[in-house]
MARDOMAR-873823 format. One line per 4 residues: number of its first residue (from 1); their letters; for each residue x, y negated, z of N, C-alpha, C. Coordinates in Angstrom, 2 decimals. Layout:
MARDOMAR-873823
NUM) A) X/Y/Z/X/Y/Z/X/Y/Z; ...
***
This chain:
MARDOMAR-873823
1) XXXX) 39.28/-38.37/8.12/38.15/-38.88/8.91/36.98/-37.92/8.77; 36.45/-37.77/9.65/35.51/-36.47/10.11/34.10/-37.36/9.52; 33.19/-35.85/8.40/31.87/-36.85/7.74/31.04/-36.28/8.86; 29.77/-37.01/9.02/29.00/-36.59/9.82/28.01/-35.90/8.73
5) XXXX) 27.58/-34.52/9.34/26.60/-33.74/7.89/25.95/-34.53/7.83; 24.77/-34.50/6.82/24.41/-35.22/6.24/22.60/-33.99/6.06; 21.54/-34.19/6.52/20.53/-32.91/6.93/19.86/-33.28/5.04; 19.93/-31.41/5.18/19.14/-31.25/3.54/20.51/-31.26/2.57
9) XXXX) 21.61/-31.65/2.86/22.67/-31.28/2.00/22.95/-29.81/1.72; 24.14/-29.51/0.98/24.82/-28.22/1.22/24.60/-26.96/2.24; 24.92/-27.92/3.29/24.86/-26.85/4.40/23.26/-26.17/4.42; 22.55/-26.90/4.18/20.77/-26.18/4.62/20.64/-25.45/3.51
13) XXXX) 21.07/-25.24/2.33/21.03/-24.32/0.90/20.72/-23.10/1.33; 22.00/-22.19/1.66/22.08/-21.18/2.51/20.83/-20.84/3.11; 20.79/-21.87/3.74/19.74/-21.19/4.90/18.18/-21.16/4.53; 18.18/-21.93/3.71/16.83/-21.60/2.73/16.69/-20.57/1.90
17) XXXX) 18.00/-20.14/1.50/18.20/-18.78/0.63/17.47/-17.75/1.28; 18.20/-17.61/2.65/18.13/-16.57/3.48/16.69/-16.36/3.64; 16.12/-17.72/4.12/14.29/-17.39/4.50/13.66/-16.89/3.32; 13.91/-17.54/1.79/13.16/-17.24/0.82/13.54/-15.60/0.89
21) XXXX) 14.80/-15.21/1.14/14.90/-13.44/0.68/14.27/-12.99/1.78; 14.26/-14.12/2.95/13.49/-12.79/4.07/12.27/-12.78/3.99; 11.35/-13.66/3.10/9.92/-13.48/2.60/9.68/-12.79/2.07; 10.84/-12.60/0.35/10.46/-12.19/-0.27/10.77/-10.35/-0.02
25) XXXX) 11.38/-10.01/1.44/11.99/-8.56/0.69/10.59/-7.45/1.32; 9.74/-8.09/2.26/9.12/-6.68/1.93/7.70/-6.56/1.24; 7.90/-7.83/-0.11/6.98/-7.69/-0.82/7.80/-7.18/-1.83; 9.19/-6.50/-1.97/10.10/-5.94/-2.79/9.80/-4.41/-2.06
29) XXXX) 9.82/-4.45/-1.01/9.14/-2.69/-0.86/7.89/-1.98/-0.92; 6.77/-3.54/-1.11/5.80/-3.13/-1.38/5.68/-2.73/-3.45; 6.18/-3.25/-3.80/6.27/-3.46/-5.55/7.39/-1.84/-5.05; 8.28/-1.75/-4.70/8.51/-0.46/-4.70/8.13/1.12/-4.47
33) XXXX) 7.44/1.00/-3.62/6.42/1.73/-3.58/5.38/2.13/-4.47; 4.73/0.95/-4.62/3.72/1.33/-5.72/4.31/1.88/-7.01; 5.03/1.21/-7.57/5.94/1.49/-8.39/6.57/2.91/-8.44; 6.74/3.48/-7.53/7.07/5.03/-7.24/6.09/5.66/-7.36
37) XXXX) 4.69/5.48/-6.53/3.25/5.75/-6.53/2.47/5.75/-7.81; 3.29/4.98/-8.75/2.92/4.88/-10.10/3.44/5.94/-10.97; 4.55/6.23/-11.05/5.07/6.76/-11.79/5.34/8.44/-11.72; 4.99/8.59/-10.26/4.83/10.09/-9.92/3.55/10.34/-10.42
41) XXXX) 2.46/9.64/-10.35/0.96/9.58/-10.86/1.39/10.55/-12.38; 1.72/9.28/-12.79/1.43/9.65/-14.82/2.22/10.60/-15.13; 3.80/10.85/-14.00/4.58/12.00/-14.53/4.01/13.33/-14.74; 2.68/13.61/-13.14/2.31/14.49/-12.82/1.20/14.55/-14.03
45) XXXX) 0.37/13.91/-14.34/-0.62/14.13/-15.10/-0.04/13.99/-16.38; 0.96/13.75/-17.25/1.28/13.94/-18.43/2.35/15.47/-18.33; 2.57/15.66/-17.40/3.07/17.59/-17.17/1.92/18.66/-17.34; 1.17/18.00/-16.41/-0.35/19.04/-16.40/-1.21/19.17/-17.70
49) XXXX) -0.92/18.01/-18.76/-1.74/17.84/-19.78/-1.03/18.79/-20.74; 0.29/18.61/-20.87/1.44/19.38/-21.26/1.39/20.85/-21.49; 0.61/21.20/-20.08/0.88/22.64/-19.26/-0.56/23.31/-19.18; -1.58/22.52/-19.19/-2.41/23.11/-18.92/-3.96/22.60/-19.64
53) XXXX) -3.30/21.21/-20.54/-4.44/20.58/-20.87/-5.35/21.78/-21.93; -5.99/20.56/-23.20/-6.88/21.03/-23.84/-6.27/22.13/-24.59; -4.52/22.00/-25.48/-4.79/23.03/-26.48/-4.06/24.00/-25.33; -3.92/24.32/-24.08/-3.19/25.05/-23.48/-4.40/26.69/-23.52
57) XXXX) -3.82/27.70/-23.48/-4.52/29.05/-22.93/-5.39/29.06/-22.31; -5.13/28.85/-20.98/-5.59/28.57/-19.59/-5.72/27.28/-19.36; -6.63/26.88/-18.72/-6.69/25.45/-18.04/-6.59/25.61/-16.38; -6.28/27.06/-15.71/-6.14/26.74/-14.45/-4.80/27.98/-14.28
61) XXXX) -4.35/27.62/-13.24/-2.91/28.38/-12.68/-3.09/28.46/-10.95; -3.36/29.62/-10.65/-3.73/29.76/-8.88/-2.42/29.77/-8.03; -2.23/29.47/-7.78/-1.20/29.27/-6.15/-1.43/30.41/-5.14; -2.85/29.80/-4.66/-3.41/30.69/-3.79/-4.68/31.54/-3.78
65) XXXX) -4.28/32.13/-5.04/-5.84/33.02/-5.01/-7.11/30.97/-5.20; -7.78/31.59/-5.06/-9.19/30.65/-5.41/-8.51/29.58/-4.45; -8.31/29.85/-3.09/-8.09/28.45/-2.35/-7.19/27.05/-3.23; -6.31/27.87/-3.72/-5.29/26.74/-4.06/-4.81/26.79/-5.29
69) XXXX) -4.64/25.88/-5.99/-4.29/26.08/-7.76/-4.55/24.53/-8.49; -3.92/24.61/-10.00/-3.41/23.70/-10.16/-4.78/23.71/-11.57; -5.61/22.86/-12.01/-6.81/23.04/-12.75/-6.58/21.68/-13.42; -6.57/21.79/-14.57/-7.05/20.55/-15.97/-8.65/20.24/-15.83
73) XXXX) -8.85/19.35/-14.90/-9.97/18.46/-15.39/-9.87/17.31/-16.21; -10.86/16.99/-17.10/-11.05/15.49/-17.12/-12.37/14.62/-16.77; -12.20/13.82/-15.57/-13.02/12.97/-15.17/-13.70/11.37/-15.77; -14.23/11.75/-16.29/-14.58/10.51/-16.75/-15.44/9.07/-15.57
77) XXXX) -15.72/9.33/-14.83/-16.20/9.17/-13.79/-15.48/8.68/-12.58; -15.47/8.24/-11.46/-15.21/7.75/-10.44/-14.88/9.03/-9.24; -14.76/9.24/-8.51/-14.74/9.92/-7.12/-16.11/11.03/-7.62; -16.06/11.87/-7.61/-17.24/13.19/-7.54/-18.09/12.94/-9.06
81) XXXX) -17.50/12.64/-9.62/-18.10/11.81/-10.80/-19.21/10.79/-11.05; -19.13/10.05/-10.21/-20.34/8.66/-10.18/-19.19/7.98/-11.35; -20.35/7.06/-11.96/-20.38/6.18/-13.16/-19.47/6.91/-14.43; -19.81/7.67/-14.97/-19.07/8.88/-15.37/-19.13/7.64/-16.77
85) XXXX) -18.05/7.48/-17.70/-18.28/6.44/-18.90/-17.95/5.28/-18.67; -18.36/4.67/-17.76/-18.10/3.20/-17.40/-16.48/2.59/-17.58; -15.72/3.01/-17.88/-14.37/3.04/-18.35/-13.85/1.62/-17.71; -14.63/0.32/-18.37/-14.24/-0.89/-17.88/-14.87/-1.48/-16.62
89) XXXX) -15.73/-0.56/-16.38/-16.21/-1.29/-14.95/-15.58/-0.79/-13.78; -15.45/0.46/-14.27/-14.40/1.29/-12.86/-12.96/0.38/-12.74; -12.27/0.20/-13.85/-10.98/-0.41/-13.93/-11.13/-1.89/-13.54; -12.34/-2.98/-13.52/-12.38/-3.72/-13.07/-12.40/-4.07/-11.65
93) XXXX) -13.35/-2.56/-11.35/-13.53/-2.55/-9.55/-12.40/-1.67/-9.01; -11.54/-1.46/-9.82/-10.51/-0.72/-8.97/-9.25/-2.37/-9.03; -9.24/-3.64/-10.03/-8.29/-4.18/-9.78/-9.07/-5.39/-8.95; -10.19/-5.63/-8.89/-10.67/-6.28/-7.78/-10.38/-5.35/-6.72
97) XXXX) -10.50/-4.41/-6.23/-10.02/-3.64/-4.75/-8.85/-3.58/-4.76; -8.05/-3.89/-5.56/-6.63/-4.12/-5.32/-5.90/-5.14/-5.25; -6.46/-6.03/-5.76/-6.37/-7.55/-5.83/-7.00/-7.81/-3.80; -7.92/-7.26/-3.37/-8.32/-7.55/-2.48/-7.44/-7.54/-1.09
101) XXXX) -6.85/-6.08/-1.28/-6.21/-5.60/-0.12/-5.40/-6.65/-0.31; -4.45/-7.11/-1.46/-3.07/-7.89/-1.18/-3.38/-8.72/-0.47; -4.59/-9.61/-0.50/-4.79/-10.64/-0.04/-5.19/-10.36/1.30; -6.17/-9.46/1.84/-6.25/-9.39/3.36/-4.67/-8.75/4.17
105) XXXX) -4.12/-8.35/3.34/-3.03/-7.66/4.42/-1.65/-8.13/3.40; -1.63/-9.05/3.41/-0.47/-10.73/3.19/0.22/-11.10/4.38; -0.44/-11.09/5.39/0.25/-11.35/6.01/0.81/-10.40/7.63; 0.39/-9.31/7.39/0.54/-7.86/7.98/2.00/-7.43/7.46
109) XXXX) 1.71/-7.47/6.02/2.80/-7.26/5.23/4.17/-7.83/6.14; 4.13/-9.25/5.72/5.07/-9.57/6.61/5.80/-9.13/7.95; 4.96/-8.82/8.54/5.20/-8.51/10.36/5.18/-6.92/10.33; 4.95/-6.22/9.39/5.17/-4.53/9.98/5.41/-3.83/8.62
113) XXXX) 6.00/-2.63/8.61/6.37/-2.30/7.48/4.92/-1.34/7.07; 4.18/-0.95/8.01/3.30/0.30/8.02/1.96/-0.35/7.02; 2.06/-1.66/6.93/0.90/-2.30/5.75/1.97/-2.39/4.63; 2.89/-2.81/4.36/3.14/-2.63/3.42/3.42/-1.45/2.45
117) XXXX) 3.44/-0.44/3.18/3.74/1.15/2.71/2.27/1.53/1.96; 1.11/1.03/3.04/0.06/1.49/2.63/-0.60/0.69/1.27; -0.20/-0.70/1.64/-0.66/-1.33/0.43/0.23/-0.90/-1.44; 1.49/-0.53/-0.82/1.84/-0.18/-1.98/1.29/1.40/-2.67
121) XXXX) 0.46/1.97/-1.60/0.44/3.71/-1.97/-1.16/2.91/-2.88; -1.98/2.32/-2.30/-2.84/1.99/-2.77/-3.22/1.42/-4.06; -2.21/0.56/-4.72/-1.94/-0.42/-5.69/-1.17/0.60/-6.69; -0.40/1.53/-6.54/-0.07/2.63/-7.14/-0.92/3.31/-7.47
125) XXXX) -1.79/3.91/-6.95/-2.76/4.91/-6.90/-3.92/3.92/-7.88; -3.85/2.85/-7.07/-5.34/2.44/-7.83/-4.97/1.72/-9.78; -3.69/1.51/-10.08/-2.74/1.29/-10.74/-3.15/2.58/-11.97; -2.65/3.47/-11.03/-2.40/4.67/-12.01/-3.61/5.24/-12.59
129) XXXX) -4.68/5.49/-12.08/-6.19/5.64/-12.31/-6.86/4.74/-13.21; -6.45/3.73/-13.59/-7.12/2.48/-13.87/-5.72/2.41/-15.40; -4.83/2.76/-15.44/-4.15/2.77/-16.88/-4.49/3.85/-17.62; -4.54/5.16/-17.02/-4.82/6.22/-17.74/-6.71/6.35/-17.87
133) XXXX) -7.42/5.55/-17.58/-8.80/5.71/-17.72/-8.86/4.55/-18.88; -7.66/3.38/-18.86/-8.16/2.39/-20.05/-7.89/3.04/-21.39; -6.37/4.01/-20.88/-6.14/4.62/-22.45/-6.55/5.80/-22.75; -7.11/6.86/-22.02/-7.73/8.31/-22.75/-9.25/8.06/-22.34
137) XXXX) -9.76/7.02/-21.51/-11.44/7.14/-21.45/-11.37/8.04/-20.31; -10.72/8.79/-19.39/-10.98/9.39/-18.47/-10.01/9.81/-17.72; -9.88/10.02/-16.17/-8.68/10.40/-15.09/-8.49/11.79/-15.23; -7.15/11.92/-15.39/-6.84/13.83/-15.42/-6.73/14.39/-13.93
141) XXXX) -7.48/15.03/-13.61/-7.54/15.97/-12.17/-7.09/16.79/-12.38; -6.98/17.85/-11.07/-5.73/18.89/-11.36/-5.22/19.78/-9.92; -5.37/18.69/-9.13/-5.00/19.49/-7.62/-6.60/20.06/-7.23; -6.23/21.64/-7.38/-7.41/22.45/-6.72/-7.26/22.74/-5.64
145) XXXX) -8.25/22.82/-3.84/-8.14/23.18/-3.36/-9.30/23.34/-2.74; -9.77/24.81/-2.80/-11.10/25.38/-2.14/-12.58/24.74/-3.07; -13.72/24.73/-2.39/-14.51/23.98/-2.93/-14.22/22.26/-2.71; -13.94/21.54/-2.64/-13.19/20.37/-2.69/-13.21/19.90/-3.96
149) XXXX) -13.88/18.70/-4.20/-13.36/18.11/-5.86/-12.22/17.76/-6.49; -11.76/17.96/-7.23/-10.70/18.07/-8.26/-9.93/16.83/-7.85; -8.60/16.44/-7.36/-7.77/14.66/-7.41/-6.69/15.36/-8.07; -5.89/13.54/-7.82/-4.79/13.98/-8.09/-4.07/12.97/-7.54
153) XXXX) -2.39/12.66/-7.82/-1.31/12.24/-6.89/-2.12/11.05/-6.72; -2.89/10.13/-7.59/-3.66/8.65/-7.43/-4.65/8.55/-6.40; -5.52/9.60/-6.27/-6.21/9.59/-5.09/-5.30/10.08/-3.62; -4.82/10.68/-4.00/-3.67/11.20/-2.58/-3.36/9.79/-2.09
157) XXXX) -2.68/8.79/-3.03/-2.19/7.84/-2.23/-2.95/7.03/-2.26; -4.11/6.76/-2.47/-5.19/6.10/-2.55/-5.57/6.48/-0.91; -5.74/7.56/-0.61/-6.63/8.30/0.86/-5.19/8.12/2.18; -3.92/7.99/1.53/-2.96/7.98/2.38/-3.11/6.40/3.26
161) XXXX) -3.06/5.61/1.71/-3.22/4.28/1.76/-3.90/3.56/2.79; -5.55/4.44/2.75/-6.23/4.01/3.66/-6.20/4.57/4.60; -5.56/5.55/5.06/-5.89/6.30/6.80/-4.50/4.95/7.61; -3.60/4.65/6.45/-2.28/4.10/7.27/-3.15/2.64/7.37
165) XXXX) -4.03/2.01/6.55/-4.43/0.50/6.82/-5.48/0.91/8.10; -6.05/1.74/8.64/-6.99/2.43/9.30/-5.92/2.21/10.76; -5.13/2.93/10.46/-4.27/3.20/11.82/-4.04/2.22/12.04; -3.44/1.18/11.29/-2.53/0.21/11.94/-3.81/-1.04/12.17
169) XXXX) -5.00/-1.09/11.84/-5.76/-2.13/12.31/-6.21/-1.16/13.84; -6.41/-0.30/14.29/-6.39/0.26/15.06/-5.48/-0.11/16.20; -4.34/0.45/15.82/-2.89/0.40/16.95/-2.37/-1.21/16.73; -2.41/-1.99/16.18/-2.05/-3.04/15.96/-2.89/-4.12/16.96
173) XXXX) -4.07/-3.87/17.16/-5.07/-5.15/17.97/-3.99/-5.04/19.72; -4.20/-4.20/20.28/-2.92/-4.19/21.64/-1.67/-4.98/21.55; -1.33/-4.75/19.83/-0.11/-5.32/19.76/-0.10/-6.83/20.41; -1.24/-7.15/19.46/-1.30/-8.66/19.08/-1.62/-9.03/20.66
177) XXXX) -1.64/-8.33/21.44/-2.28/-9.03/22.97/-1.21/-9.40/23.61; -0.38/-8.31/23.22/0.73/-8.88/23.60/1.83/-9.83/24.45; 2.13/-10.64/23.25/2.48/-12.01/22.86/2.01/-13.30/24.08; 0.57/-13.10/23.66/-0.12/-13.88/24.47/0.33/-13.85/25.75
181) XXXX) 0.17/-12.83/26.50/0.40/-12.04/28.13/1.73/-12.63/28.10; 2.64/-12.72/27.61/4.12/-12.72/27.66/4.36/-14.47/27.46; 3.28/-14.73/26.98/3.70/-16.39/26.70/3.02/-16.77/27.99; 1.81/-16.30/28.44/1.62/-16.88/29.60/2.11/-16.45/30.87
185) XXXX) 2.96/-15.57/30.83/3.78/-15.28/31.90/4.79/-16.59/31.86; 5.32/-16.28/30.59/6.93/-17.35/30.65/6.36/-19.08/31.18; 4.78/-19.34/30.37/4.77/-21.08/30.93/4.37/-20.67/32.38; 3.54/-19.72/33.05/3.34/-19.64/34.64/4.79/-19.55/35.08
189) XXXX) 5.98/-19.17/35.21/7.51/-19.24/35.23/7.95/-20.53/35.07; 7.76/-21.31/34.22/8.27/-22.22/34.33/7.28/-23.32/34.88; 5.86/-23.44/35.47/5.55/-23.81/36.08/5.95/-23.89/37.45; 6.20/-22.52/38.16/6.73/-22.65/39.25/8.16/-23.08/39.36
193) XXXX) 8.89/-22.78/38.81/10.37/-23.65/38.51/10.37/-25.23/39.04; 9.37/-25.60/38.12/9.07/-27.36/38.04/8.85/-27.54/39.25; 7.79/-26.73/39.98/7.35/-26.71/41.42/8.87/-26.89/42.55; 9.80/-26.04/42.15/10.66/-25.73/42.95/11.70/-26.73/43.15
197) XXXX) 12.19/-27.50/41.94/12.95/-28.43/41.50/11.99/-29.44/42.86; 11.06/-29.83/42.01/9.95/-31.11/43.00/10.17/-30.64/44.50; 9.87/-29.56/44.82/10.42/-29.35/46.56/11.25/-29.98/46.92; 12.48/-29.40/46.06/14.14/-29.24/46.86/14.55/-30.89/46.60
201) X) 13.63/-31.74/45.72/13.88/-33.51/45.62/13.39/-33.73/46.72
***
């Protein structure tokens, strides 16, 4: 004898599985990312410290003549060196600005991959700056190029971070118009339909 399902049993398990993994996976590429963004950070700056830090010869190695080269700073300081010392206030305002983005672009995340790439370069970057300033007191710089101030892989994806949240609030507003245009096409469509049915009665 045939059961009739029974709704919320067995059968709906599955299918709740599926939505929870399809929530959860591209906040699994965002944690991946950063996570990569992280770890290229400290690799690069515990090589350079290695290679070029304090007890090294030299503290700089040219590439390109003056334009380009690889230089041991240490920054104690923020961006160009503002709040140079502040150790816990920088690391506070770098995990409030990171704490921030998750929350405005939550739900971007979801719908495009191009916020989540950026939010993870960001959270990496701002991640990596903010561990190595709690434990040596200051960010190791290192990428020289021209007169230009001293970064390194943390600001790279820090500046990547934001040109891609830049673009996509940009190219994204058209998107969203979209939808709309297309929904009011389909109910004007089926308005006239209704119309047509009512005639031909």
């Amino acid at each position: 004898m045939h059961q009739p399902h029974q709704p919320g049993g067995s059968g709906g398990e599955p299918a709740l599985t599926q939505v929870g993994q399809g929530a959860a996976r591209p906040w699994i590429g965002v944690a991946t990312v950063s996570a990569g963004t992280l770890a290229l950070d400290l690799l690069s700056k515990r090589s350079i410290i290695e290679w070029l830090g304090r007890d090294a010869s030299s503290h700089r190695w040219e590439i390109a003549g003056q334009l380009v080269a690889f230089e041991y700073v240490e920054n104690a300081g923020a961006a160009f060196g503002l709040f140079a010392g502040r150790v816990w206030l920088l690391s506070l305002v770098a995990l409030v600005v990171a704490i921030t983005f998750v929350y405005l672009l939550r739900e971007a995340v979801r719908q495009d991959h191009l916020p989540g790439i950026a939010l993870g370069l960001l959270v990496g970057g701002a991640a990596g700056n903010a561990l190595e300033r709690v434990r040596l007191g200051h960010v190791t710089d290192f990428i020289a190029i021209g007169i230009w101030p001293k970064f390194n892989i943390a600001d790279t994806a820090i500046t990547v971070g934001l040109i891609l949240v830049a673009s996509y609030l940009l190219w994204r507003e058209p998107e969203e118009e979209r939808p709309t245009a297309r929904k009011a096409a389909v109910g004007k469509e089926d308005m006239n339909n209704d119309e047509s049915r009512h005639t031909t009665r």
